[in-house]
N, C-alpha and C positions, 0 to 999 in steps of 0.2 A: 302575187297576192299572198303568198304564204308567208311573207315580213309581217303584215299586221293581220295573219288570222289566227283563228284561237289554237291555232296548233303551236303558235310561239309563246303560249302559254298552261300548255297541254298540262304540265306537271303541277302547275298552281291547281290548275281547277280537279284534277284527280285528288288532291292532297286535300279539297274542300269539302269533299264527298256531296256536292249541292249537285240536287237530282234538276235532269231538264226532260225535257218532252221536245221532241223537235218534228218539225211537217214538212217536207220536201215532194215536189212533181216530178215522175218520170219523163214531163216534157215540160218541165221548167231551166235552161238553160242549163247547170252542171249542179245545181242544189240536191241532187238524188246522191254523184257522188260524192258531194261534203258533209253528208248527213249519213253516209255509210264509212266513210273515211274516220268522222269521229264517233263511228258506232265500235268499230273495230282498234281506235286507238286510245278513245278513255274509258276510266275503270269507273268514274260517277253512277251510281243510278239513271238511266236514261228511256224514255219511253220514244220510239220513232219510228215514225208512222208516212212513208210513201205510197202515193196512190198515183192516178193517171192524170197530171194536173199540168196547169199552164200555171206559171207566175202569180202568185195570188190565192191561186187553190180552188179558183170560184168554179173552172168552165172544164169539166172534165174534156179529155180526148182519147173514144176506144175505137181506133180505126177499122177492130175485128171485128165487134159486133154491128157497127154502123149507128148512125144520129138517133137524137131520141131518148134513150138508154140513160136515165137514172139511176147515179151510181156514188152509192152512200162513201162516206158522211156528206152531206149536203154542205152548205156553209153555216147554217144555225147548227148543228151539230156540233160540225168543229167548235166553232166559238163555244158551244156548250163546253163541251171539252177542256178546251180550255181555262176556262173557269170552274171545272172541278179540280183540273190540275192544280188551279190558283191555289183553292178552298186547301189541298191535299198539303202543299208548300208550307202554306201559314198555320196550319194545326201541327204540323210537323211530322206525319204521315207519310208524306213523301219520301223523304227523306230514312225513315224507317224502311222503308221498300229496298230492299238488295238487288242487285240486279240488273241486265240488260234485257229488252226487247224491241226485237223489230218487225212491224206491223210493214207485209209489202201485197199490193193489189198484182195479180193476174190477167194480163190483156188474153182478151178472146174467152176464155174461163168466167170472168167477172167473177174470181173469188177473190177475198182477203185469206191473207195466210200470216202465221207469227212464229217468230225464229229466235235461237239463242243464240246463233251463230250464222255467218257469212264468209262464201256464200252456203245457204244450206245443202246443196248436193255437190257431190264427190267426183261425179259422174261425166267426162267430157266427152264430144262432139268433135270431130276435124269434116270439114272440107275442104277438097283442093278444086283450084281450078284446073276446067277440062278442057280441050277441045271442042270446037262449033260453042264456046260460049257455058260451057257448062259448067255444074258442082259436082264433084265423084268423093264418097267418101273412100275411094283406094287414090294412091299418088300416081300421077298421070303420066305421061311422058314430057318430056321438055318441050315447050312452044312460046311463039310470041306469040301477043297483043299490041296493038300501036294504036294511041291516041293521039290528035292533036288539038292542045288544049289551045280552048276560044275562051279570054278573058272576059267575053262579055255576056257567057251564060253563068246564070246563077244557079239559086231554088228558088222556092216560093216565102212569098216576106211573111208567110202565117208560121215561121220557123219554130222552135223553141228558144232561139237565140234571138230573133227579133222579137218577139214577144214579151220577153222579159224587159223591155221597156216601159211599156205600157198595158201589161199586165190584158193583153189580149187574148184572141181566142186561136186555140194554135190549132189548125189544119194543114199539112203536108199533099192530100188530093191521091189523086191516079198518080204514081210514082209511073208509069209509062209513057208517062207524056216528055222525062227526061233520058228515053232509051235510046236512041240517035245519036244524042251529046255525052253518052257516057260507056264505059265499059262495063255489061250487064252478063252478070253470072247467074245462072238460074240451075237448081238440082231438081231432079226426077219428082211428083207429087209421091208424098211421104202416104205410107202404107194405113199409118194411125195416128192417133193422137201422140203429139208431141210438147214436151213445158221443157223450155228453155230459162233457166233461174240463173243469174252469174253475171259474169263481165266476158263479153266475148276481143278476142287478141285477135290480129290480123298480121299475118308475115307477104310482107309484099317484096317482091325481089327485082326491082329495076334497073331500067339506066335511060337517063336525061340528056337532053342536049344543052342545062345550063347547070349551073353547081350549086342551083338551090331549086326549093320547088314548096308546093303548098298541097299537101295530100290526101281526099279527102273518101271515107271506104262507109258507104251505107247497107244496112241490113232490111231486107223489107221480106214481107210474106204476100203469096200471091194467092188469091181468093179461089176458087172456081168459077167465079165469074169473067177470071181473065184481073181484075183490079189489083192492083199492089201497091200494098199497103206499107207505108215508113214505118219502122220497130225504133231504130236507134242507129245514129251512126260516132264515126271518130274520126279523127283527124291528125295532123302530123305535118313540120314542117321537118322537109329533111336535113336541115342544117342541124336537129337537134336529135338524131333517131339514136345516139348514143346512150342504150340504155344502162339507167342508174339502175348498180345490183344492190346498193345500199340502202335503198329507198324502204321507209317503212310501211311501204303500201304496195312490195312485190308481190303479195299474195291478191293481190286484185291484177296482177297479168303487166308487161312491162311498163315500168317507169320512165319518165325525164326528168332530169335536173331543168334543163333550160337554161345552163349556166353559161357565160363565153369561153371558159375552159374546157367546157364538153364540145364546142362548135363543131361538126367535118361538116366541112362543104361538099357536096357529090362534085366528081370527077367525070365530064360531059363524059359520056358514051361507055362509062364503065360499070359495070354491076354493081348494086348495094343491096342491103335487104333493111326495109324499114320496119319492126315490129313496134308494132303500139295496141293501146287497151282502149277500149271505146269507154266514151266518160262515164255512162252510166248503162245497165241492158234492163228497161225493162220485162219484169218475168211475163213469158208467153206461151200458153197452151191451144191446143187443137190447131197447128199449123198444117197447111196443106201442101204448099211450096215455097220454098226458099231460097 
């Protein structure tokens, strides 16, 4: 996709100085990171505005606070909005305006927040994986895990990538109803409140019995009700985990090219370590387990 997106025109449109306004879902397919990606990579006036949205922007989804939950801007809003932004363009207004900002919603919190820079905190988090299944933030001792992957479980089709078809309603459910078919890491319930802002990395250190594989690492938060909840996940095939250090977006956690000159194949039964960035993290407060 990056042959015909505005990044192969990045330097014309910085050189234009024409201001945009741009609207992206934390659970609209990958629109959160190409609306952060040209937040960070042109110099235009830009106004960009993420919140907890499906495809469309219409049907919010806050899996932390639970159904119900009205949560601004509505859709006559936006559309307001954007028709101020029209009005600000043609008076030429807009364009007077220096600067970048980015407008990003808070799951669980339900606040909006605005930033001049991404991501805005400094501040990282490691987890490893434990023993009996756990998360430790100290490193653990060395162990296996063994799955065996059944191609015919999925998730659920209320995805954020299925939705982006048809501009549906994205519900992900009780994330425990896929704990059987999957390898499920859980950390100690957290002491306080916690706001996760950023792109989270995942270093996964395997070894396959075929020399490719499709790899796929979700983040969810667990209620006290026992319910857990989807945040965000990532993905990776490992024919491509050769990370680009040239990539203009290593400050979002590692890259790929995807190119056929980076290919390794895994080597059945040999170690590799897959490090990838999950496509987008929406920001998350008052977590209780993770």
């Amino acid at each position: 996709m990056l042959d015909w997106s505005i990044q192969e025109v990045a330097d014309t449109l910085d050189s234009s100085a024409t201001p945009t306004q741009t609207w992206a879902g934390w659970f609209d397919a990958g629109t959160a990171q190409g609306a952060i990606r040209r937040f960070l990579r042109q110099s235009y006036p830009m106004n960009v505005i993420i919140g907890p949205w499906n495809h469309g922007g219409d049907i919010p989804y806050e899996p932390l606070l639970g159904p119900g939950k009205t949560i601004p801007p509505t859709t006559p809003t936006q559309q307001a909005n954007d028709i101020r932004f029209a009005d600000a363009c043609f008076s030429g207004q807009a364009a007077n305006e220096q600067g970048k900002v980015l407008h990003y919603y808070t799951l669980g919190e339900g606040v909006w927040k605005s930033t001049r820079s991404w991501p805005p905190l400094a501040t990282r988090r490691r987890w490893h994986m434990a023993n009996n299944f756990g998360l430790s933030e100290s490193p653990c001792e060395m162990g296996f895990d063994t799955l065996q992957v059944d191609p015919a479980l999925g998730d659920v089709r209320s995805n954020r990538w299925a939705t982006n078809n048809d501009a549906g309603k994205v519900d992900y459910g009780d994330r425990r109803q896929f704990d059987a078919s999957r390898l499920c890491y859980t950390s100690e319930p957290q002491t306080g409140d916690v706001e996760i802002t950023g792109h989270t990395v995942v270093h996964l250190n395997i070894t396959s019995t075929r020399e490719d594989g499709n790899f796929f690492v979700y983040l969810e938060a667990v209620k006290p009700d026992g319910v857990s909840c989807y945040l965000t996940d990532g993905q990776l095939r490992a024919l491509h985990r050769k990370v680009w250090t040239d990539s203009p977006f290593s400050m979002l956690g590692a890259q790929h090219s995807y190119l056929k000159r980076d290919a390794e194949p895994l080597k059945p039964g040999e170690a590799a370590i897959l490090t990838f960035t999950f496509i987008r993290f929406p920001p998350v407060s008052r977590l209780v387990t993770v």
